[in-house]
C-alpha positions in Angstrom: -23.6 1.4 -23.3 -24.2 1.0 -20.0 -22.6 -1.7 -17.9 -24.6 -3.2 -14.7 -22.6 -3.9 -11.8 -24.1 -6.8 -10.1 -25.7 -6.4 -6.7 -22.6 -8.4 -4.7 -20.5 -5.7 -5.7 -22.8 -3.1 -4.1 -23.3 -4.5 -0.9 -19.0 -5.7 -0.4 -16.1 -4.3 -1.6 -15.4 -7.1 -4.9 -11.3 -6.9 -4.0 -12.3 -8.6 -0.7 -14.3 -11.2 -2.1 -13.2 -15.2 -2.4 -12.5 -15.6 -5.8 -15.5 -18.2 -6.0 -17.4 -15.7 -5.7 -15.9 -13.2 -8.1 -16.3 -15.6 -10.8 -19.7 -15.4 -10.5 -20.2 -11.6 -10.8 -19.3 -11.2 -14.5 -17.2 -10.3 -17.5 -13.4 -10.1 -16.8 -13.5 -6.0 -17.9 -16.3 -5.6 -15.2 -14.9 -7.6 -12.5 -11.2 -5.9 -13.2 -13.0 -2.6 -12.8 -15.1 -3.7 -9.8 -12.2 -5.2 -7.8 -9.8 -1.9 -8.4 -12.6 0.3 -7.2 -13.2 -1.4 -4.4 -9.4 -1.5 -3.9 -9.1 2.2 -4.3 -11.8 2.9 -1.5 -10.0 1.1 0.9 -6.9 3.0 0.5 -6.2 5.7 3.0 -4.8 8.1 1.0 -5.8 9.2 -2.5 -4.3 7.3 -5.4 -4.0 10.3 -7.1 -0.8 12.1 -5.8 2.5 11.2 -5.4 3.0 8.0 -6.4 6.6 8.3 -7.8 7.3 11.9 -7.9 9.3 13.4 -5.0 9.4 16.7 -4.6 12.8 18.7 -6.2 12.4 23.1 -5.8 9.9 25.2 -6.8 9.8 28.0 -9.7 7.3 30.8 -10.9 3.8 30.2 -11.8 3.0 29.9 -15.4 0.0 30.2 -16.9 -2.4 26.8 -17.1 -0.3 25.1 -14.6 -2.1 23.1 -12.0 -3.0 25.4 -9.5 -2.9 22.2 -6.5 0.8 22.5 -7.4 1.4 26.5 -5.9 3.1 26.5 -3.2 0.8 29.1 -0.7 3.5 29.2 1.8 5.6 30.6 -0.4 2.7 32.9 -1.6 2.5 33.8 2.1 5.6 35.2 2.4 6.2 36.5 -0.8 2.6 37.6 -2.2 4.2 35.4 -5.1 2.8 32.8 -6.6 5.5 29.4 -6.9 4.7 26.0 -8.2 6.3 23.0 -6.8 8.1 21.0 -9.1 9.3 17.0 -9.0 12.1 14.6 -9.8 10.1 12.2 -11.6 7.1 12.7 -13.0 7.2 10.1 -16.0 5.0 7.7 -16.8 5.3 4.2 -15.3 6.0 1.2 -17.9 4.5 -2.1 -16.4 5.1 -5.2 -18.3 2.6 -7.9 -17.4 4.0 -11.6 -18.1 1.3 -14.4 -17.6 1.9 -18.2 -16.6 -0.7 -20.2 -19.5 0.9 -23.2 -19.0 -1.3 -26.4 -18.9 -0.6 -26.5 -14.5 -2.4 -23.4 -14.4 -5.4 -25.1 -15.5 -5.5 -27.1 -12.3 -8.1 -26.4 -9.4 -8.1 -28.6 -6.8 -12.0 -28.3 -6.1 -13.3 -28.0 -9.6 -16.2 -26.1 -9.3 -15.6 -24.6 -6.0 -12.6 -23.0 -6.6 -11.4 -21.4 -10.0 -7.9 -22.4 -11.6 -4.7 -20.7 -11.2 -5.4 -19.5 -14.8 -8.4 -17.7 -14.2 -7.2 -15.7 -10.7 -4.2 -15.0 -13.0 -6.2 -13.5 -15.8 -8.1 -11.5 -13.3 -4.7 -10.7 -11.5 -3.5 -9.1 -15.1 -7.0 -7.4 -16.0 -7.1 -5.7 -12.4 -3.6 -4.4 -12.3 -3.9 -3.3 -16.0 -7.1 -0.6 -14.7 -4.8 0.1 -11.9 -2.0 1.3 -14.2 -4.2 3.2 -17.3 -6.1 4.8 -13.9 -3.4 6.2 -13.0 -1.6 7.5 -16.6 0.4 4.5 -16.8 1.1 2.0 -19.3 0.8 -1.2 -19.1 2.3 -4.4 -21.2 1.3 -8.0 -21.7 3.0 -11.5 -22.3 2.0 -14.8 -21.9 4.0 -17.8 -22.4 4.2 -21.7 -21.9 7.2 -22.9 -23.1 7.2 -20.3 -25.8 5.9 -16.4 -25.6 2.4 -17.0 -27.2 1.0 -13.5 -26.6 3.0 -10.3 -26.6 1.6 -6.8 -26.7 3.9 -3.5 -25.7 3.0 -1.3 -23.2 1.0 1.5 -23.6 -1.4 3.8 -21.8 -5.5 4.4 -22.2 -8.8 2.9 -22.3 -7.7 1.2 -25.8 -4.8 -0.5 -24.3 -7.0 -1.5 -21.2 -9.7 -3.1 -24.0 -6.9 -5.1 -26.3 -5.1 -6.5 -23.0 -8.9 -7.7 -22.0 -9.7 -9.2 -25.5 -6.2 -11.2 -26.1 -6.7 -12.3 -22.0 -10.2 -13.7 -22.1 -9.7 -16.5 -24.7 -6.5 -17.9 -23.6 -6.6 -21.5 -22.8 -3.9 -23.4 -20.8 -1.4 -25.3 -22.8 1.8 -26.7 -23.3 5.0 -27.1 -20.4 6.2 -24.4 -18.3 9.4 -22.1 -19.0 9.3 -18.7 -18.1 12.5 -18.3 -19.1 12.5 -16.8 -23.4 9.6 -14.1 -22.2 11.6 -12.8 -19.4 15.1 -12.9 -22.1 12.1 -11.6 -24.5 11.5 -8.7 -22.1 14.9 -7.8 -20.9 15.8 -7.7 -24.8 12.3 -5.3 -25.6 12.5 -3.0 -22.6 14.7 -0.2 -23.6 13.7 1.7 -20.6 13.9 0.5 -16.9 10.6 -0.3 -16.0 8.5 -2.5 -13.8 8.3 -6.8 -14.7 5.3 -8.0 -13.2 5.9 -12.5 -13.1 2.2 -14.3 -12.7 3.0 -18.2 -12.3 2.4 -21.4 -9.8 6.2 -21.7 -10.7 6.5 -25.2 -11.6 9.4 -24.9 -13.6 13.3 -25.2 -13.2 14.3 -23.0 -10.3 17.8 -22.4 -11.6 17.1 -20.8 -15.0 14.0 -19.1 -14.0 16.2 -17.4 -11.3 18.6 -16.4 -13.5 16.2 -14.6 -16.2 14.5 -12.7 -13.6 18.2 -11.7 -11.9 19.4 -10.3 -15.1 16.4 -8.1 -15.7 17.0 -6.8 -12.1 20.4 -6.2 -13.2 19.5 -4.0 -16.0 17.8 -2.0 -13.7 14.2 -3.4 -14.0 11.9 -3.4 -11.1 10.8 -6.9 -10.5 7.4 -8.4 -8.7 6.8 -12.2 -8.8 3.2 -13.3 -7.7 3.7 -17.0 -6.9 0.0 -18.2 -7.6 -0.7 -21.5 -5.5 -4.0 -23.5 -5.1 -4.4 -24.6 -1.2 -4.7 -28.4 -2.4 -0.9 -27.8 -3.7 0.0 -27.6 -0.1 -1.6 -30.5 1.3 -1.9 -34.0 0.1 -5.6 -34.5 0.0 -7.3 -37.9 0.3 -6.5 -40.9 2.5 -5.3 -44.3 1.8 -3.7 -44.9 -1.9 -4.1 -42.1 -4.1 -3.2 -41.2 -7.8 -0.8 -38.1 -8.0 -1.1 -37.3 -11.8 1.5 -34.5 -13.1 -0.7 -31.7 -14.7 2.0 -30.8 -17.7 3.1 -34.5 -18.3 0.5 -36.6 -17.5 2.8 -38.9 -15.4 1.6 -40.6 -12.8 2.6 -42.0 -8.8 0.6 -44.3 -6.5 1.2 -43.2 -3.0 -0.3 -44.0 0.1 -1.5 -40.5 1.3 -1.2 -41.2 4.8 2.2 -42.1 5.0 3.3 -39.3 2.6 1.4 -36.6 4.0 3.6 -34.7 6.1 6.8 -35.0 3.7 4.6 -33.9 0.6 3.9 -30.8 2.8 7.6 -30.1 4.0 9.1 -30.6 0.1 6.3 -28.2 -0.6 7.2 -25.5 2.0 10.8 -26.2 1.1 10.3 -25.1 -2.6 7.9 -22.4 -1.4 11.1 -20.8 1.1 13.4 -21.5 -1.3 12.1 -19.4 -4.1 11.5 -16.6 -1.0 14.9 -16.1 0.2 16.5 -16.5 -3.4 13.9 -13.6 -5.2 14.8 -11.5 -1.7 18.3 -11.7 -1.8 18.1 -10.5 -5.0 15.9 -7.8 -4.7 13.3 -9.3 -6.1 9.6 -8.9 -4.8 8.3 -11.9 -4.0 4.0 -12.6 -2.7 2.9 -16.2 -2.4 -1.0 -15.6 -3.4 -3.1 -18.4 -2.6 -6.4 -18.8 -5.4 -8.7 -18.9 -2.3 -7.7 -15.4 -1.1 -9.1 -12.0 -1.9 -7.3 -10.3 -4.5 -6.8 -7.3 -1.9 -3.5 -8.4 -0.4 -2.1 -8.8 -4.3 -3.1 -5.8 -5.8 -1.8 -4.5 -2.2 1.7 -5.1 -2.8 1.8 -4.3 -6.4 0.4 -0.9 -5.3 3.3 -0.4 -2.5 6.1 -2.0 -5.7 4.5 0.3 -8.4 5.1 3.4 -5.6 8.7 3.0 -5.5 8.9 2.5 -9.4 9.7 4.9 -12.1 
């Protein structure tokens, strides 16, 4: 079957498109696939070469190995042929764990701007044709206050199809605690991989710090996309207004005006906060606002995934 990419994605690369847009353009498999390729022609270099291997000594040519491997200095010199060899040239495991809490469900221009949910699901669906173009493997989990989705990693167009078919009908639900799918994941992963954490992180600080330290301690690559909608920043309205607590349904008059400008400090508080502790624990850390272009994200999980392995 043929699959027809919309015009948009012709005429702009689909990675540097507002997300408003992208959720316009079509399926999540098409718009994964549209937003990676136009990733991967921005790139300077090829994606194809040297991601984690780094190059170890060189022995003699065998028959069927890859001839962009032969070392023709060596041949030079030698009228020998040599093939370069690497320290790591094993396959990546990425393990994928997805916020579906009922917060994520929250736009703050319904309509306009799509939920934390969605530009997490497209997050996961675009990463996940990242890794299986590249011979990796990718993983998925999602979770609320329980795991409700868990599929191991694996590599191919299969895996890239079920992560896509679980993904598309997830609904938001339920309170946030990140906490039993990262223990879930430390306890599954056997080898030292690369955890990939998609959430607005409205949870409790404390233990959500301590899951993610202790995979880091068993030697886990860690990446936390902190997903944020701009209206989470800023107190919107003027006057009285209703703040209602997506998870809980509590709610708290305030008078906007007055509580503007300490709504925004608690908020960049929390926002530094959850920065310098991930850092100082070597923990990759990207604030990704749902009105930006998916490039800067994929952009720093295509730097993490380089130093993986």
């Amino acid at each position: 079957m043929t699959t027809t990419v919309p015009p948009a994605i012709h005429r702009r690369r689909a990675d540097l498109l507002a997300p408003a847009d992208l959720q316009a353009l079509g399926g999540l498999e098409l718009l994964a696939r549209s937003v990676v390729e136009g990733f991967l022609m921005g790139l300077h270099r090829s994606p194809h070469r040297g991601f984690s291997a780094e190059f170890a000594e060189l022995r003699g040519y065998r028959p069927g190995d890859d001839l962009r491997h032969i070392d023709w200095r060596m041949y030079a010199r030698s009228d020998r042929f040599y093939v370069k060899q690497f320290e790591e040239e094993t396959t990546l495991k990425a393990h994928l764990l997805l916020d579906t809490s009922r917060s994520m469900e929250w736009s703050s221009l319904p309509g306009e701007l799509p939920t934390k949910l969605w530009y997490g699901k497209m997050l996961v669906a675009a990463l996940t044709v990242l890794l299986v173009r590249q011979g990796d493997q990718a993983g998925l989990a999602c979770f609320d206050e329980t795991v409700r989705e868990w599929l191991p990693a694996r590599g191919g167009r299969r895996q890239l199809a079920e992560v896509i078919r679980r993904l598309e009908p997830l609904a938001a639900g339920g309170g946030t605690d990140p906490a039993p799918a990262l223990k879930d994941a430390a306890l599954r992963l056997r080898r030292r991989g690369l955890v990939v954490l998609i959430s607005d992180l409205l949870v409790d600080p404390d233990e959500a710090l301590r899951s993610l330290r202790f995979l880091r301690h068993r030697g886990h690559q860690v990446l936390v996309f902190h997903l944020i909608d701009p209206g989470e920043r800023e107190l919107p309205g003027a006057g009285e207004v209703v703040l209602q607590d997506p998870e809980s349904d509590a709610e708290l008059r305030v008078d906007a005006t007055e509580m503007r400008a300490s709504y925004h400090d608690a908020v960049e508080r929390a926002i530094l906060h959850w920065r310098r502790e991930l850092r100082s624990s070597a923990i990759d850390y990207l604030l990704v606002e749902t009105s930006s272009p998916p490039a800067g994200a994929l952009r720093a999980f295509f730097a993490k995934r380089g130093r993986a392995g």
